[in-house]
LUMDRENLUM-536729 format. One record per residue: x, y negated, z of N, C-alpha, C, O, CB in turn; residue in one letter. Coordinates in steps of 0.02 Angstrom, whole numbers, plus 50000, padded with zeros to 5 digits. Each point is the difference from the previous one (the first is absolute). Last residue first. Glycine has a CB too. Example, Ala and Ser with C-alpha at 12.3 -4.5 7.8 and 13.67 -1.06 7.14 Angstrom:
506425011250354500424994150003499614994550037500254994550008500345008749884S/499565025450104499554994150000500454994050000500525000150033498535005850029A/
// end
This chain:
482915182152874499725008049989500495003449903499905005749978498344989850108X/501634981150126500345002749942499825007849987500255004150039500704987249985X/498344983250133499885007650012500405003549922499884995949956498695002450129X/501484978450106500055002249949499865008149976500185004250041500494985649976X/498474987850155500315005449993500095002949915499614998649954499925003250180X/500624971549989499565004650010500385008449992500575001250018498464988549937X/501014982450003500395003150047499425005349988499424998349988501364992750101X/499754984449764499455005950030500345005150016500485001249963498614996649972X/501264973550011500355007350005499425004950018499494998050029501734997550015X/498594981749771499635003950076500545008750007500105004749962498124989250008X/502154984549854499415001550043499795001250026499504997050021500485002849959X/502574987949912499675005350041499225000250032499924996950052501285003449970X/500414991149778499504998050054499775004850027499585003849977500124987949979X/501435004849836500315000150070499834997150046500264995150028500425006549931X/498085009549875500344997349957500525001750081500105005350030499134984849844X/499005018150203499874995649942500544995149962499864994049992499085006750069X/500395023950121500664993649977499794995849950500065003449949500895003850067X/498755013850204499874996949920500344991749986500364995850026498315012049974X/502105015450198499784993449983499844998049926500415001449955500234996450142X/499475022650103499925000249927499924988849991499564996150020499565021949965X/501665004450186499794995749982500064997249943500475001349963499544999250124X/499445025050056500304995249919499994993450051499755000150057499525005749795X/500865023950216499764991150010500164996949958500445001949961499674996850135X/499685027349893500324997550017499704993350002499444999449976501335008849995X/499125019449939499714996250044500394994950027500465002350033498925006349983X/501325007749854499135000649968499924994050034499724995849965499725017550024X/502754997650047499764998049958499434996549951499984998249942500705007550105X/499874992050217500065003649959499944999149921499714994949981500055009450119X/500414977250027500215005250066499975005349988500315003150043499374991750026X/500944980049809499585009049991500285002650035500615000450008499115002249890X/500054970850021500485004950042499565006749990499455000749974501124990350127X/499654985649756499665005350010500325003350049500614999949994498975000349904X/500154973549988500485007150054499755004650001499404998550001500974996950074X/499174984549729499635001850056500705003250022500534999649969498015002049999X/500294979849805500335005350062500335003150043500414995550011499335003549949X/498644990749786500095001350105500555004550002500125005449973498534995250080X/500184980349764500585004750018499825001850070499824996850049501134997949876X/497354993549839500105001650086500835003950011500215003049951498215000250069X/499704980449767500525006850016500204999350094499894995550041500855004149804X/497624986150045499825004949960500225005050018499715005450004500184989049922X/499124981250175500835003650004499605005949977499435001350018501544993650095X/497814985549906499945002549944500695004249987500315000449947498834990150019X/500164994950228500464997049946500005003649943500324997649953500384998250124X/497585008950094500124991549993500314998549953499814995849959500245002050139X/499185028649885500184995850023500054992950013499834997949944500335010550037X/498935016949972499774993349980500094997750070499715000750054499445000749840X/501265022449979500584994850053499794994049991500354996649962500735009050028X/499255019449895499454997250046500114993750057500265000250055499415012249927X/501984999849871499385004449968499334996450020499475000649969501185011550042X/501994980550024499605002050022499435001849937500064998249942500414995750171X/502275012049925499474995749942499275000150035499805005850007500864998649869X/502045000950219499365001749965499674996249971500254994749980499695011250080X/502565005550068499494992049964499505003849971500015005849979500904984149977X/500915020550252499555000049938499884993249969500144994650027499295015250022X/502205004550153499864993549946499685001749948500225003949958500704990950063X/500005017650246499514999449937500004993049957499964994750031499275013250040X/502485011350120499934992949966499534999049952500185002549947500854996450070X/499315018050179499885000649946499994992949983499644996350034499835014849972X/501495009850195499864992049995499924998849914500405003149965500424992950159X/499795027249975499454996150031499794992249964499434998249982501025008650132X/501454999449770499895006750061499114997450006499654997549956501885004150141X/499184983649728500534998150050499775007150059499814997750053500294985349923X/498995007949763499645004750073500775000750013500385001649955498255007050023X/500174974549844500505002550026500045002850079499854997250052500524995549856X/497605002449878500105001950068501035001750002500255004549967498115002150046X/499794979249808500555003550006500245001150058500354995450020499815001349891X/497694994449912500714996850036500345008449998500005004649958499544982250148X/497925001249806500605005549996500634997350029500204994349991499345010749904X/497514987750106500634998650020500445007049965499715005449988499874986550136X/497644994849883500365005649992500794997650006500104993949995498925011949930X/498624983650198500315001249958500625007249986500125004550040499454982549975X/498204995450134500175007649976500694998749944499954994649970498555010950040X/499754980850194500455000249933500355006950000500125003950046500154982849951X/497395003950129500455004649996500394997949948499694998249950499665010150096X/499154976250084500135006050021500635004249985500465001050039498454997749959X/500864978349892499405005250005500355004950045500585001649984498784997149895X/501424979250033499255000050013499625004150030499444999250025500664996549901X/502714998950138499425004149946499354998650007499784999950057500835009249942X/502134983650046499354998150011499355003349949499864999249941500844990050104X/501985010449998499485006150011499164998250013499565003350029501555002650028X/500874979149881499845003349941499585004350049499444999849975501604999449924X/498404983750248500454999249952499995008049954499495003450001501274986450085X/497765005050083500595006750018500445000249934500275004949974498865004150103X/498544977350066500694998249943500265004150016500035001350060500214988449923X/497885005050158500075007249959500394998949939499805002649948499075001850090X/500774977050108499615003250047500455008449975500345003650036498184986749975X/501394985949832500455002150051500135008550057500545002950007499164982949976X/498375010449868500714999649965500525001550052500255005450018499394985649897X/497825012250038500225002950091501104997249973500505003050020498145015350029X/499594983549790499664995250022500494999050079499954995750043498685007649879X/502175010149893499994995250020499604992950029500114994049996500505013249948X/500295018450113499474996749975499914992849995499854996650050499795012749985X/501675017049989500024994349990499394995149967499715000849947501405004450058X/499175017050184500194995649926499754994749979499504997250024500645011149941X/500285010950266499834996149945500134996849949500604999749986499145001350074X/500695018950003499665001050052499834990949994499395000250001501235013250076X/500295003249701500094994250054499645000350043499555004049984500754989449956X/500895027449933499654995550019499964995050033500364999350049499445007149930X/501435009349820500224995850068499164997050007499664997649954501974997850024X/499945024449867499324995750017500144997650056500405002450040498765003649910X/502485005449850499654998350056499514996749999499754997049951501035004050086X/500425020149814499544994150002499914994550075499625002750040499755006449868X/502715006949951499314999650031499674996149991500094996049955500175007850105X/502335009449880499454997749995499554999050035499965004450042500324998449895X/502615003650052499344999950014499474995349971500194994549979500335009750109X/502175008549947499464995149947499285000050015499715005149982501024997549922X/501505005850241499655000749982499644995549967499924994850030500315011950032X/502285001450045499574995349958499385003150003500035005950018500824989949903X/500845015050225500094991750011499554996249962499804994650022501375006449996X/498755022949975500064998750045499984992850023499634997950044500795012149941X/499304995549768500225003950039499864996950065499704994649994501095010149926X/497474991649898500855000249962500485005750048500085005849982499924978649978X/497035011650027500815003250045500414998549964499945003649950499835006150102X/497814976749930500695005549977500565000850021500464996150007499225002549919X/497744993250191500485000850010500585006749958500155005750018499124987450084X/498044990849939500255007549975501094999349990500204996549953498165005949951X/498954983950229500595000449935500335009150001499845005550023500684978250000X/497914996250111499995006749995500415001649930499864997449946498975003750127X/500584979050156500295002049937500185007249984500325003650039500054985649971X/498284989450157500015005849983500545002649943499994995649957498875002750085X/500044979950162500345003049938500405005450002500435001050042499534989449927X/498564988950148500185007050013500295002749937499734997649950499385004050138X/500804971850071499865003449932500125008650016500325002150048500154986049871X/499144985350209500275007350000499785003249941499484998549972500515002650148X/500744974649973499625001349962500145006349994500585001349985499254988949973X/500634994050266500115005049943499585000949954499424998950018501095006150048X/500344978150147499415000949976500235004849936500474997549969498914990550080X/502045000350123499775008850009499455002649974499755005350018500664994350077X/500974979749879500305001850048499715007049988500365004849985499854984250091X/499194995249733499815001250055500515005350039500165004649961498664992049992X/501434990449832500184997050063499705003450052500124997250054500034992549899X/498705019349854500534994450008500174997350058499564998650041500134998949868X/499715030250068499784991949985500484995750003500585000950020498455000450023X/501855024449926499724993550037499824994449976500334996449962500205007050101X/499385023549864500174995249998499934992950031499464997249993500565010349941X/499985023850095499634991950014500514995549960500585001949994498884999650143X/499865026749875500524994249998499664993150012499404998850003501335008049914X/498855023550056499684993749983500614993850031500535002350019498015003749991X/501295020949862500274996450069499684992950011499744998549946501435007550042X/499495017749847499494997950013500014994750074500135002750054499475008849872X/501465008149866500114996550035499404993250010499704997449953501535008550018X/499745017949874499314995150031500274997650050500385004050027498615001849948X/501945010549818500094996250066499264996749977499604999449953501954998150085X/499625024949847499624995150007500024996650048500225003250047499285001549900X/502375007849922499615000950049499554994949996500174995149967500595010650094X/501585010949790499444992950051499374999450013499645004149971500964989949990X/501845017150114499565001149951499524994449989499874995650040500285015949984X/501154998450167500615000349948499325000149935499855005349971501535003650103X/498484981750190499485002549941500545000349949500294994749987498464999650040X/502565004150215499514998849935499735002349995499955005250033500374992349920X/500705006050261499815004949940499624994949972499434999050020500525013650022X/502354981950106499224998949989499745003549957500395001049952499664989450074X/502295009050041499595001650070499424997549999499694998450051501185001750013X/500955009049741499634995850010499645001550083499875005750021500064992749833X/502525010150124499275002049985499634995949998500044997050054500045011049983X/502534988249938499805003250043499215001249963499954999449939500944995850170X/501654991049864499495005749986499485001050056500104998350058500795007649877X/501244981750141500055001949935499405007249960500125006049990501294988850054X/499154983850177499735009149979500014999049919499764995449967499185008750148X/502664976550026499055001349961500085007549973500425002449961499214983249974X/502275006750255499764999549920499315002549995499685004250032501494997949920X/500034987650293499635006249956499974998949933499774994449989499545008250097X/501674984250090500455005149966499595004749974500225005549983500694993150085X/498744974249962499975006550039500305005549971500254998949945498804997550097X/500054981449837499955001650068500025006650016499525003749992499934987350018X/501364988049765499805008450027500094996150080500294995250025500375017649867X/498814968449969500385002950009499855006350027499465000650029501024989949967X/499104985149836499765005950038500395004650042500574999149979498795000149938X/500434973050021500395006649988499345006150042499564999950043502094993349965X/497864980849828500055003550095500565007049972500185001649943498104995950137X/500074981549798500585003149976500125002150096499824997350053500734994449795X/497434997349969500265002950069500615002149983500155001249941498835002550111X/498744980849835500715004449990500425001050080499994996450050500184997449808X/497094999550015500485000850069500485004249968499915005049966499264994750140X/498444986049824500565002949969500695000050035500354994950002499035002149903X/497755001250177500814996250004500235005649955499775005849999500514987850135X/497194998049957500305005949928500944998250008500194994549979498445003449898X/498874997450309500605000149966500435004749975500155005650021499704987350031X/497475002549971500585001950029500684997949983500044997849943499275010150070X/498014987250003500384997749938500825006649982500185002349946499304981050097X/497935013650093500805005150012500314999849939500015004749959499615004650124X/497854979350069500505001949944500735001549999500374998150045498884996049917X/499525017850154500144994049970499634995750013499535000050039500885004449892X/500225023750127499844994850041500104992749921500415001349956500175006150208X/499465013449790499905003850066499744991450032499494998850032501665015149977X/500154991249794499154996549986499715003350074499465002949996500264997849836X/502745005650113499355000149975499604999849983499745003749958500494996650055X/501624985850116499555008950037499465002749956499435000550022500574995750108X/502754994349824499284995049998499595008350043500155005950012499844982149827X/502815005150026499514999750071499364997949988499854994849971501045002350098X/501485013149793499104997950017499884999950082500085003450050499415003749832X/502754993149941499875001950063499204995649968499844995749959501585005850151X/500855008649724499254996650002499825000650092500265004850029499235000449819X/502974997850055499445002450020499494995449992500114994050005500455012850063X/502314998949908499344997350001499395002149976499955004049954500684989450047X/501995011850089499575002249973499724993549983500344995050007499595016350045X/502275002750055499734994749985499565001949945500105004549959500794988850083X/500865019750128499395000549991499764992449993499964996350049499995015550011X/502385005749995499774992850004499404999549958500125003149948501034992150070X/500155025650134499654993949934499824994349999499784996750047499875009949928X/501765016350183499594992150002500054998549919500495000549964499944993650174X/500705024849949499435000850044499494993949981499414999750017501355006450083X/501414996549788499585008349992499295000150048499545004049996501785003749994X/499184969449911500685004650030499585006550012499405000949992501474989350079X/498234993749791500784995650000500335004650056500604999650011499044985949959X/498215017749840500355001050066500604996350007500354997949954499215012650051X/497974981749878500785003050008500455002850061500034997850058499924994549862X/497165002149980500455001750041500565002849985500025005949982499214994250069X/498754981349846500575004449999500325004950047500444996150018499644995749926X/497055000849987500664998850039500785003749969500045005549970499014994250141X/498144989549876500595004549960500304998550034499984994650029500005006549870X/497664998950203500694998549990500085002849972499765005649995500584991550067X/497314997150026500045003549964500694997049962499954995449959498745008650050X/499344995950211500804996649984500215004049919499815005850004500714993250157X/497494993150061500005003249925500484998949980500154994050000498945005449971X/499314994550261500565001749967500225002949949499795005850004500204993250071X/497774992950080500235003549956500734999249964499914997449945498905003050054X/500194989550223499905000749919500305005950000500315003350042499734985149903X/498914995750287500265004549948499835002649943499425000749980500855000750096X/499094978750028500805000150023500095007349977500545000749971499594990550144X/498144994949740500175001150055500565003550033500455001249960498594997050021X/500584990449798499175001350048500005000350059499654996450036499945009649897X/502154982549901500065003950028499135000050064499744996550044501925002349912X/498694985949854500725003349995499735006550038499755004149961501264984850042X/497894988650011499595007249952500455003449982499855002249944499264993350002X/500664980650236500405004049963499645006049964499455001350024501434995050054X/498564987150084499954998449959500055002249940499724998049949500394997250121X/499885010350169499375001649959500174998649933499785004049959499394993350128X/502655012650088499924993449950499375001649952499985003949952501424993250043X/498835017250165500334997650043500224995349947500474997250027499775011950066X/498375006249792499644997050098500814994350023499834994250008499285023250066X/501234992649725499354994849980499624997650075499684995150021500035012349848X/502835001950158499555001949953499374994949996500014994750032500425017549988X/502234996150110499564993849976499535003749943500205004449963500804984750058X/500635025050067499754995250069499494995149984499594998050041501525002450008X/499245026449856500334991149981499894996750043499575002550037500254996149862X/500375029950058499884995650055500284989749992500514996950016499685018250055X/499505012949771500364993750040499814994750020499804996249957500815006549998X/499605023749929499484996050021500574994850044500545001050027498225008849975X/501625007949756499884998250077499544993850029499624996549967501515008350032X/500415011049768499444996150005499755000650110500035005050036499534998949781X/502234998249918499995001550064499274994750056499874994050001501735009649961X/500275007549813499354994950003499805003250073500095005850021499404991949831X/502945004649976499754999450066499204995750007499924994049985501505006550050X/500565010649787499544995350004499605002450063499805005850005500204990949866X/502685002850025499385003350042499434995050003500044993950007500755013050070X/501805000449828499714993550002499135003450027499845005749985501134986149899X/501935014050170499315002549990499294992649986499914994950034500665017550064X/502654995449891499214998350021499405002349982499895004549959500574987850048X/501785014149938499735004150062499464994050031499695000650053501585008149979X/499024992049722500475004950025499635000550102499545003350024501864992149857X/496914996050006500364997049960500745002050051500054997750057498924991749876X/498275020250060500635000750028500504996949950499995002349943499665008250124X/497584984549939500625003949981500615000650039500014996050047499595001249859X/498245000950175499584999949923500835003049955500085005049964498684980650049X/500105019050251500724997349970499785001849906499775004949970501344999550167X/497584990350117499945004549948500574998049929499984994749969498625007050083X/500414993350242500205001149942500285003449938500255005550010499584989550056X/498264994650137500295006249952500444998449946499814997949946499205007550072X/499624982850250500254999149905500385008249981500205004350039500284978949964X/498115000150215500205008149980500034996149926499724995449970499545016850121X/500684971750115499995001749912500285006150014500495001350034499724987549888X/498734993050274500295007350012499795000949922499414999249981500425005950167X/500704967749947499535007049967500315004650030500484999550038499204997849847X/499914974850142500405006250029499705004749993499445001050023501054994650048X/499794977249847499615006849988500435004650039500614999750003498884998249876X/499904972050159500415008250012499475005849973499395000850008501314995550118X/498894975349784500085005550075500625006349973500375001149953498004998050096X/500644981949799499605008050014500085001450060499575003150031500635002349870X/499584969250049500625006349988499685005750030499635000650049501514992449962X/497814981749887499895004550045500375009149996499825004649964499044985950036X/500894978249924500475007449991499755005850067500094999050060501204992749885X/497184987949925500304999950060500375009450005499735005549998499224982450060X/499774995949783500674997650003500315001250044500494996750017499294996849935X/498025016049993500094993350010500594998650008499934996750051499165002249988X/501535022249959499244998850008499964994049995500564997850014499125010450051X/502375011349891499734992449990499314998850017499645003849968501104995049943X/500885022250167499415000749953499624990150004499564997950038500145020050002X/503124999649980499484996250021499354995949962500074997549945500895002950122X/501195015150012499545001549953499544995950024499695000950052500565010149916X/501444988750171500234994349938499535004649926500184999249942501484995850117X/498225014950157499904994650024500204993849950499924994050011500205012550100X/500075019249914499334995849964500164992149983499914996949947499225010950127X/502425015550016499824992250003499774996349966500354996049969500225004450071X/499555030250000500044994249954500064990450028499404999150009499835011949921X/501345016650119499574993150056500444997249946500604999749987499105000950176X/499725027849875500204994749948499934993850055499735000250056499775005449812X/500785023150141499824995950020500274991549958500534999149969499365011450137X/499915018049845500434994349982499434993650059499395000650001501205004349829X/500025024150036499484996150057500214993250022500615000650008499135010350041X/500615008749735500344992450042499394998350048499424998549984501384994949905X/500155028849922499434996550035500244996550052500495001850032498755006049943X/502065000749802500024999850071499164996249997499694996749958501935002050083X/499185008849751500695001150032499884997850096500445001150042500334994649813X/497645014149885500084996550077500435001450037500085005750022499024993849984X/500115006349759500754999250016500084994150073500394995450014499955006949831X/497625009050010499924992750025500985000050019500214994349990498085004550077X/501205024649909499584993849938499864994950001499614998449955500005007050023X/501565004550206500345003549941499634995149940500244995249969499945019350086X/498914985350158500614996150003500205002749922499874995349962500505003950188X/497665011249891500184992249983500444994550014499954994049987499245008850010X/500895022750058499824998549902500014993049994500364997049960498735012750009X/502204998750247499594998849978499864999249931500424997649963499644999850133X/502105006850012499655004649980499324999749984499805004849968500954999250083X/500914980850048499525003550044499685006249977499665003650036500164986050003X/501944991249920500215008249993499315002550036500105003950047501464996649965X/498464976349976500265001649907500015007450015499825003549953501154985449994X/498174997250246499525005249976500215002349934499635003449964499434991850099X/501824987550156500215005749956499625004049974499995005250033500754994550017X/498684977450112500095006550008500115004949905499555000649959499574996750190X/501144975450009499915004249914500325007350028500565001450022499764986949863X/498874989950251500255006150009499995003849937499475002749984500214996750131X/500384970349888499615008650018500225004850035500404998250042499305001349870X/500374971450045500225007250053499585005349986499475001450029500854992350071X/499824976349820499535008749988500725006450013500535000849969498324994049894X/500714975650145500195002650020499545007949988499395001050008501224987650053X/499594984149851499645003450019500485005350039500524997350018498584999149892X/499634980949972500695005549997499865003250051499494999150034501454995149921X/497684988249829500055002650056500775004150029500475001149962498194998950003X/499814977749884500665005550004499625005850063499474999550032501874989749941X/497994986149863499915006350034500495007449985500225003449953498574990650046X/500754983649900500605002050017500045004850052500535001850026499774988449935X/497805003349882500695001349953500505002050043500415004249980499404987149937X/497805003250130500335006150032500625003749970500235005750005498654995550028X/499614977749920499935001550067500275003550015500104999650061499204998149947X/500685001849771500364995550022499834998350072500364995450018499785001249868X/499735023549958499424996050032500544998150043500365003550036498365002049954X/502075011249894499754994849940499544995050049499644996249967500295013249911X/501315008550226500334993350005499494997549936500104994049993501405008450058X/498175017550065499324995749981500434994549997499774995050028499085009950032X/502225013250012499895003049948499474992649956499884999549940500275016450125X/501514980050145499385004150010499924999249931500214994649979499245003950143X/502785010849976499734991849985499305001949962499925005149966501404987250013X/500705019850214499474998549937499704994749974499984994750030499845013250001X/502205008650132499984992449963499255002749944499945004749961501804989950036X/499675022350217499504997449935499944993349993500034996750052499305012149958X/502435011950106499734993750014499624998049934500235001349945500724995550143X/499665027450036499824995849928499924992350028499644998750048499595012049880X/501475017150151499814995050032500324994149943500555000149974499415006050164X/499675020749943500004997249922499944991850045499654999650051499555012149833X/501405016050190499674994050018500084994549939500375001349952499865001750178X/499765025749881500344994349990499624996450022499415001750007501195000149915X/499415024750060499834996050034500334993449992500585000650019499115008550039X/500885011849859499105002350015499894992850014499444998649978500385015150087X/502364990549759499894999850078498844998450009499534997949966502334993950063X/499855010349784499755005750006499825001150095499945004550041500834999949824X/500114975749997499475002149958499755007350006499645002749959500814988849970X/501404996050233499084996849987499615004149949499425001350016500914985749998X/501345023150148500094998549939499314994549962499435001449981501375011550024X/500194987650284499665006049943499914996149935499914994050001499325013450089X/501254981250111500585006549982499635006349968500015006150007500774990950103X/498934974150011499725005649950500555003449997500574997750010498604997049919X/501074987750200499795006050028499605006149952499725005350014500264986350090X/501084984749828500605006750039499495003750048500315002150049501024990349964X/497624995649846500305003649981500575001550039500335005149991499154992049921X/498834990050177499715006749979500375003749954499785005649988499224990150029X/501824982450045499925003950059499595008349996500115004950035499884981750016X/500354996349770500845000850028499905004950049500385004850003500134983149986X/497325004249932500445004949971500575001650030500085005650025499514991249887X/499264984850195499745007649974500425005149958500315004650025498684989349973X/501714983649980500565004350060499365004350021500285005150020500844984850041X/498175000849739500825001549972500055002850080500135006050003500494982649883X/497335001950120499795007249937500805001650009500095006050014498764989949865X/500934982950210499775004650064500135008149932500425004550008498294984850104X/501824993949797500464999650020499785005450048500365004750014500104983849951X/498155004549874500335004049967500745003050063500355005049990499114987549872X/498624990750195499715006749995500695006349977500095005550026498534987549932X/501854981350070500165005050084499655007149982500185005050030499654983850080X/500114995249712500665001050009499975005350065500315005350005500124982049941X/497654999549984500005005549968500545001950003499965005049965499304993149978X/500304984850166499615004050037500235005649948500165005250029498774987050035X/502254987549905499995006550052499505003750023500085003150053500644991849981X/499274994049793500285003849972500294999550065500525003349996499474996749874X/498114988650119499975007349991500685003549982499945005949984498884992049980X/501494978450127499635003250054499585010949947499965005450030499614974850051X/501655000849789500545005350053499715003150045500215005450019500634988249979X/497784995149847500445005449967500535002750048500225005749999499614988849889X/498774987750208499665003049979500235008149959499755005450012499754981650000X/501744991250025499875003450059499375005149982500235004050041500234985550037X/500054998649744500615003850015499945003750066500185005950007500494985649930X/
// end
């Protein structure tokens, strides 16, 4: 009993701090929220970790706290606000409490700690139900844990203190007065770094939120205007090319480095979609041997040989400059430990001109992450 009253105050003071925030950011809002440039968004979160079938981690929870800035992009006049129906871009700081996600070892409870992020997210309104809005929001960042495999050896949850962040929400938003909504959701949350560092089990939580939003300021969002990037209105060939590391076991700073390539061909739908094809290749700098087991283990990415090769089709969503990539593939070439056949990657793209821009690119073995690779991108 002491135990159930001690979380249901901890989880009572998030919704209460989220209720007089608001009270206070709405009497200083005075612009129309759904045609205002500028709002603040503030959420209290509850999760419970996705891995309840494993009775070490049935009662795992987490909560939480998330603050954006949601900037206005429904009237911008952009093509891919228009074909994606993007209602705002969100810059957002997060701080999760770990500390009742917790990882059993020999019988001994070990709590995640503190998360504290910076989440960019987008959202994107699937329908309008009279003057609500139901929206799907995916949103991706970096974040800072206190506890990991160094600061509890025992543990294989978390590699190291920074991750990778990954959020992907349905949400409701109602209005309840011309300036303020009310905004409830749930969400998938990720935490882990990749394969940058392990082992990196991560944590998977199923998270519901509920917070208000509210207008800032007396400017309304521009209505129209000129794309301020020159696409490729057509389609095009790419190449892209970068190398990456994966981390040894338990080692602090020991890496397994790899180089990898991809050359494909890119169908224009419009501005926001493209369908694409290729091939990648990835090299190892070393591999796997099992005379050398422990030493050169890279779990599913473990290869006999030098080079694996395979083919992929996905699907580019292009955001101005900024490009979202997801493919799967099939390898063509690939002697492996576990005899893995198929592959997913993927990646960011930014572009400083049309032709020319940076990637990162992560692969994927089922849900397992192999190796991120950072490099350049080229489009002709």
């Amino acid at each position: 009993m002491t135990y159930l009253l001690n979380v249901s105050r901890k989880q009572s003071v998030i919704p209460l701090g989220v209720f007089l925030l608001a009270l206070i950011f709405s009497h200083t809002a005075i612009a129309q929220l759904d045609r205002a440039k500028h709002a603040i968004s503030i959420k209290a979160q509850y999760g419970v970790d996705v891995n309840a079938d494993n009775i070490n981690r049935k009662d795992n929870y987490l909560y939480g706290l998330h603050i954006s800035y949601d900037k206005n992009v429904a009237h911008s006049g952009k093509e891919w606000v228009r074909v994606l129906n993007a209602q705002n871009v969100s810059f957002g700081v997060t701080w999760h409490n770990l500390n009742d996600m917790k990882e059993i070892v020999d019988g001994v409870a070990y709590p995640g700690g503190q998360a504290f992020g910076a989440l960019t997210e987008v959202d994107f309104q699937l329908l309008e139900l009279g003057k609500a809005k139901l929206q799907l929001t995916p949103g991706i960042g970096l974040a800072y844990i206190t506890e990991n495999i160094y600061t509890q050896p025992a543990t294989s949850i978390i590699g190291g203190h920074v991750n990778l962040m990954v959020t992907g929400e349905l949400s409701l938003e109602v209005p309840v007065s011309r300036y303020t909504s009310l905004v409830a959701g749930g969400h998938i949350q990720h935490y882990s770094n990749g394969g940058v560092a392990v082992p990196n089990g991560g944590w998977n939580t199923l998270t519901g939120s509920i917070g208000i939003k509210t207008a800032l300021g007396h400017e309304g969002a521009p209505a129209g205007g000129a794309e301020d990037y020159p696409h490729i209105d057509g389609n095009s060939a790419e190449l892209w090319f970068g190398a990456g590391v994966r981390g040894r076991y338990r080692s602090r700073h020991g890496k397994f480095f790899r180089s990898g390539m991809y050359a494909g061909y890119n169908f224009y739908l419009n501005r926001a979609i493209s369908l694409k094809a290729g091939s990648h290749v990835v090299y190892y700098h070393t591999v796997f041997d099992p005379e050398r087991f422990d030493e050169t283990f890279q779990y599913y990415g473990s290869s006999l040989d030098p080079i694996r090769w395979g083919v992929a089709a996905g699907a580019d969503f292009t955001m101005g400059r900024i490009v979202v990539n997801a493919m799967y593939g099939k390898y063509l070439h690939y002697r492996n430990y576990h005899n893995v056949k198929w592959y997913w990657v993927t990646g960011l793209r930014y572009y400083f001109t049309p032709n020319i821009g940076v990637q990162s690119t992560l692969s994927l073995h089922g849900v397992q992450a192999d190796y991120a690779n950072w490099g350049l991108i080229l489009r002709i």
